[in-house]
Every structure is written in C-alpha cells, then in structure tokens.
N, C-alpha and C positions, 0 to 999 in steps of 0.2 A: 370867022377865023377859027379852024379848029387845031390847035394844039394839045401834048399830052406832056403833062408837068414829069408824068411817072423816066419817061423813053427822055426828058432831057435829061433828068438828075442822074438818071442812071448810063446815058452816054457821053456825059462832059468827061472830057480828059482833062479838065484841070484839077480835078477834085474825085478823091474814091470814094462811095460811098458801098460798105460793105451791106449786099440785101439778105433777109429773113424774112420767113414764112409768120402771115400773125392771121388771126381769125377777125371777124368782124368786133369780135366782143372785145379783144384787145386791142386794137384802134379807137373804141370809145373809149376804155379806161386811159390810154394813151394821152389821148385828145383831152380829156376831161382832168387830168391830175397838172397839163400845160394851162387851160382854161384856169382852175383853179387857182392856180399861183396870180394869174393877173385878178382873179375875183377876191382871193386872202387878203391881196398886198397893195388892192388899188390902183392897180398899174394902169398910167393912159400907154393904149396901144392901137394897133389898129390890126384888125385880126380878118384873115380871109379865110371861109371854109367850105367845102363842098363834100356829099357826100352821093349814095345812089339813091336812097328810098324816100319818099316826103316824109313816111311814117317815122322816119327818125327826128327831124327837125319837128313836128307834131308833138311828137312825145320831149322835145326838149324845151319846149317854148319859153318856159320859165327861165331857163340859161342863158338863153340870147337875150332875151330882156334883160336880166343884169347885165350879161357883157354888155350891152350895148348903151347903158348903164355907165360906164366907166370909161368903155372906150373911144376913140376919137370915131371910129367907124369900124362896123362889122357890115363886111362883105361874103352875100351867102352865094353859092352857088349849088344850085337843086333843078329837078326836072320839073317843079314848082312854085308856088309863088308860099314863102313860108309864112306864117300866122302871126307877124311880128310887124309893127306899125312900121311903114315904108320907111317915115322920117326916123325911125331910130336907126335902118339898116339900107345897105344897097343889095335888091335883089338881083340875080343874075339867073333869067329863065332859061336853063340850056337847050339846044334842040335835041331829040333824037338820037338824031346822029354824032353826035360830038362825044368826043372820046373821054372827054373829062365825066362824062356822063357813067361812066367805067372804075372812074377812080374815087379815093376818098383819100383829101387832101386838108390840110390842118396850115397855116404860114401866120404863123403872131411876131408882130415887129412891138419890139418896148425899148425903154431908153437902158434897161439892165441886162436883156439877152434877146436875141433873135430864133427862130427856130423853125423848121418845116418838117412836117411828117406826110408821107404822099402813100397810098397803098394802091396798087391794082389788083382786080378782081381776077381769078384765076380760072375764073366759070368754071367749077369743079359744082356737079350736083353736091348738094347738102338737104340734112332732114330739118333742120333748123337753120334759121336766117343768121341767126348770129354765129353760128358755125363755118358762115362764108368765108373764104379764103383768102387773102390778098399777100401778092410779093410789097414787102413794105420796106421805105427806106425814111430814115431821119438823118437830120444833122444840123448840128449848131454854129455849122459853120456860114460866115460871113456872104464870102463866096458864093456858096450854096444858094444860100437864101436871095442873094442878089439876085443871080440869075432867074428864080421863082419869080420874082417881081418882075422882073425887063419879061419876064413870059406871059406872065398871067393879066397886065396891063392892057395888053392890047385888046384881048378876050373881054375885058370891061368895055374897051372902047368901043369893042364891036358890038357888044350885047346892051351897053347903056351908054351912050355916047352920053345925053344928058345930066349922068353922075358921074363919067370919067375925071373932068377935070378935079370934082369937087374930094375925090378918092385921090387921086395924082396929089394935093397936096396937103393931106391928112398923113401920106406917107414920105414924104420928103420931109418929116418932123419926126422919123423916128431909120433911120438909116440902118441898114445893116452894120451888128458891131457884135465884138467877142462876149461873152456872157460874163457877167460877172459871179464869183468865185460862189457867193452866200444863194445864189438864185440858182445854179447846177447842183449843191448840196440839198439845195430846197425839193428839188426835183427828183434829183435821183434816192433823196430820203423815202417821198411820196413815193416813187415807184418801187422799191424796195418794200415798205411797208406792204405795197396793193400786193406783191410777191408772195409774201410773208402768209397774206389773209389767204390769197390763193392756194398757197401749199397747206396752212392748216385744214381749211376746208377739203383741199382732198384725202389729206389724213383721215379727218373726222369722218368721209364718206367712204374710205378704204377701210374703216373700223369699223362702219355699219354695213358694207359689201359681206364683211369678214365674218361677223355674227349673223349677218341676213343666211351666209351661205351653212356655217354651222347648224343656223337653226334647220333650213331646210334638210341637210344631213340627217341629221335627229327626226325630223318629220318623215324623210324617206323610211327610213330603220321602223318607225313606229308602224307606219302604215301598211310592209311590204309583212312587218310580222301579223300585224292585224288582216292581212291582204291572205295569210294561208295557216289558218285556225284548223289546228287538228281536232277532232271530235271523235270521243268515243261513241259509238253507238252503240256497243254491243260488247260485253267479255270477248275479246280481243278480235274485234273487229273495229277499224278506224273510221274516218270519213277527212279528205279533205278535199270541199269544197272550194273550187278557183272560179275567180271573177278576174274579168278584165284583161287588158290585154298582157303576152307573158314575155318579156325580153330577155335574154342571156342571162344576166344580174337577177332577174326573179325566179327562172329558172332550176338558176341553183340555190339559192331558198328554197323551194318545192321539195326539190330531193332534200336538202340538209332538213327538213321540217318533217316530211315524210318517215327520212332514217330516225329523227330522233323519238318521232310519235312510234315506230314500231318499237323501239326501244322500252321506251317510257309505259305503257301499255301493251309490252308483250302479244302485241299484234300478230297476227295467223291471216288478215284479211285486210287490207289495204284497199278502199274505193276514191282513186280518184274522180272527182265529180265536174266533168265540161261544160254543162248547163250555160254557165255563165260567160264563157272564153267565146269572144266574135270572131278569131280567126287562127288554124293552124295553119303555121307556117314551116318550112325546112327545118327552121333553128327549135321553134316548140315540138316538133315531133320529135326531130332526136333527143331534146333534152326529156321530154316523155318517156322515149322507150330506153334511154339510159336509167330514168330511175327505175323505170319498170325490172330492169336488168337489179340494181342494187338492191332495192329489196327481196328480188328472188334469193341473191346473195344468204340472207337474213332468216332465207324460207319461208319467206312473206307473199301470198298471190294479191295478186293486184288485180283490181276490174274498173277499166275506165267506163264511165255512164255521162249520161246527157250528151250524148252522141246524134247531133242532129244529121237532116238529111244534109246538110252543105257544110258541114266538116266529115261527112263520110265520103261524101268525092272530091274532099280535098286529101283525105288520109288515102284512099285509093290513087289520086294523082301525083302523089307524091313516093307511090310504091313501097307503103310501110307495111312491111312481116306483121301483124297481129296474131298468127296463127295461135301462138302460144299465150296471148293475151283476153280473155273475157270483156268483150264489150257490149253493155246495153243501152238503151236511148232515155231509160228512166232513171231515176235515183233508187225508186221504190223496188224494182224491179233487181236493182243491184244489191239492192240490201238483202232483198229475198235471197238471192244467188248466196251473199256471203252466208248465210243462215244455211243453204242447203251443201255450202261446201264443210262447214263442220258440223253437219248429220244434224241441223236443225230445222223448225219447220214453224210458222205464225200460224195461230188458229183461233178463231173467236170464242168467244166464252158467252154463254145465253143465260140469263138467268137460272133455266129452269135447269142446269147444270152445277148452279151454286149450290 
C-alpha cells in the first residue's frame, strides 16, 4: 500500500494546517523536545516514526530504547531494519519506492496530548545533510491526528500483517484527544528555550564573524603596507619593489606609497621593480603609467625594471606608450641608470688604490 501522510494532511478540507519551510536539523529538535516530554514525564504512549536515512535512527539508538522503555509501542518506519531489539519495537521496512520513504514523520498518541509532525523532502541539493529541506506541517489537533492513524494503519497491515493487530490495540488505549493545558506550556517552553540557544549561538557566531572580519581588515592594511616597502637606495633615489599579484585597491597603494616615498626622501629617481609581478593586466598597466604620470608631476623619473620577456608582449599587447618611460629587465641595471641620470657613475676600488 503506498500512501503519503504529507499530500493527506495537507489536502483534508476539514482541517487547515498552515505549512513552513524547516531544515532537517529542525525536525530533529522538533521530534526530540515531543519525544522528550513523554521521556521527563513517563508518559505510556504509543509513538509512530519514520524518517529517510538509517544513519539517523543509528545514531539515535539510545532514544528508541528509552522510548520503547516507556512506551506501550514504538513503531519505526526506515528503509532499514533499525538496531533496536524487535520485541521492544515494530519495524516497518519500506520499499523503495514508497513515498513515505520521502518523508519524515513523527505521530505520539498519550493520554495528555496527541500530536503529528510530518515533513517532505523538497530535493533541493544541499552541502550538508542536515541542511535538507522539507515543507513541514504539525498539529495538535484531534482530527488531524486521527486521520494519521486510519492512514498509516493499513501501511502496517501491509508491511507487518503479523504486528498489526498487536499495534491496532496498543492504540485504541490512547485515542486522539485535545492537549492538556500544562503539556502545550511544557512544549512550547522547550521549543522556545531551543529558540533562545539558537539565536544566542548565532549572535555569539555573528560576533566572532565580526571580529574574524575586522581582524582580517587589519591583516589586509598590515600586509598591503608591508606588500610595497619603499627603499632608499641611493641620496634620492628610491626603490619600490612589487611582488604578487596587483588589483585596483593595491594599486592605489603603489601610487599613494610611491608619492609619499618621493616626498619623504626628496626623490629625483623612482625605480619601480616588476621582478616579482606574474602578470600585467589592462587595470595594472594603467594604474602603472598613472603613477608614472604623478610622479613626473613631482619631477620624479621613474624607471620600471624586471621587465621580463612575457610582460614585454604583454605591455606591447596592450599598446602601452612607454616612450617617455626607462625600462630595463634588471634591478642592477636600473640602479645603474638612476646613478647615470644624476651624473653618477659605480666603480670598484682595488686595494692598491687605497
């Protein structure tokens, strides 16, 4: 017999039940705060549940053994046989194909409240299993719950003909009835409280987001300064050596580091050093020959070096003017140049000259 508890609840006209989106992870707290109350308070009931993965009822073993513990009968329904001695529970091994196999359903009969939580799976990809998705409905109502039973009954019959009878009058000892007043305060305290944990914990994790993100702030700033180190080399001549890759935002670093090292050091020679940069791009060459531009400003020459051969036909694919600009493929070679542009010149020293 296959039926889908989800498409009755939510097509009976006698009864509305309003639906909401809930995740896997909140169908167990769900499930587990209704469980709880019969586990606190001793309650005989008889509890039917199903869900989709065996690795859930695996990891719950210990639960079902209490409930079943207490209860007059726990009726599992799984695409396996769960890890729980037969005689304390009635297994229900679904096929395949059967749709309940889809759902994750929860239906506790007691003699102080009734209740059913039913979820279907919305097959949306997720990265995490407990991130799964289901349209979820609950309700305490009578009605409701009845109808679950006269549904899910026959689904016994057909899968354990065996235990049906013995399940048929486990639950004719506990009828659908309205909830009593101390056991929905009971409830809705618990789920209020799991609320509670829930919102603090995302505070507590949006104040460590918060600071995670400040710090990296701070890390960026430290790095991007340490990332373009001006160096004097020479009575006013600079050096700043660039590594790594150079995006918009570093960019203008370079220039604002650059102007302020010609400042600082009354620079006449400016050697930007490429050495280290694996790729010019549109956005790095203009932002290149704009500084090149604002230092001139300053009356600063600029000589770009470590000018290898494949940022040379990338600087010529890109059709960038250098004419006005000194470029060589060494550092050493640049240094020499700024030396020869203010009438300087390196020369060894031999002993026999001391």
């Amino acid at each position: 017999m296959r039926v889908s508890l989800f498409e009755m609840l939510q097509n009976q006209p006698s009864f509305h039940l309003p639906l909401f989106k809930a995740s896997k992870a909140t169908l167990v707290d769900i499930s587990h705060t209704l469980e709880d109350c019969i586990l606190v308070n001793k309650l005989p009931s008889v509890i039917f549940t199903g869900f989709q993965e065996s690795s859930h009822w695996r990891a719950e073993t210990q639960r079902y053994l209490e409930l079943a513990g207490i209860a007059s009968q726990v009726c599992i329904f799984a695409g396996g046989n769960p890890p729980v001695p037969e005689e304390r529970h009635i297994a229900v091994t679904l096929s395949g194909d059967d749709p309940l196999r889809q759902e994750w359903f929860l239906l506790v009969l007691t003699r102080h409240f009734s209740a059913v939580l039913c979820g279907r799976d919305r097959q949306e990809p997720v990265a995490r299993e407990q991130d799964r998705s289901f349209d979820t409905l609950i309700s305490f109502n009578p009605e409701a719950v009845r109808q679950v039973v006269e549904t899910i009954m026959p689904v016994v019959e057909s899968y354990r003909p065996d235990r049906a009878a013995e399940l048929m009058q486990a639950v004719s000892d506990f009828p659908p009835r309205h909830p009593d007043g101390g056991y929905v305060t009971e409830l809705c305290t618990a789920i209020v409280s799991h609320l509670e944990r829930r919102y603090v914990q995302q505070r507590e994790l949006a104040n460590e987001l918060e600071l995670a993100h400040q710090y990296e702030q701070r890390l960026e700033r430290i790095v991007a300064e340490l990332g373009v180190p001006v160096i004097p080399v020479l009575e006013s001549v600079i050096v700043l050596p660039l590594i790594g890759t150079i995006d918009t935002r570093r960019a203008q670093l370079i220039m604002e580091s650059l102007l302020q090292g010609i400042a600082d050091f009354q620079a006449e020679v400016a050697i930007l050093d490429l050495t280290g940069v694996p790729v010019v791009d549109t956005t790095v060459a203009d932002a290149l020959m704009r500084t090149v531009k604002a230092a001139a400003l300053l009356g600063t020459r600029v000589i770009l070096s470590g000018i290898s051969a494949q940022l040379a036909i990338m600087i010529v694919s890109l059709g960038l003017d250098l004419e006005r600009v000194l470029t060589l493929s060494r550092l050493r070679d640049a240094i020499n140049a700024a030396l020869e542009l203010r009438g300087l010149h390196i020369t060894s020293i031999h002993p026999e000259d001391s």
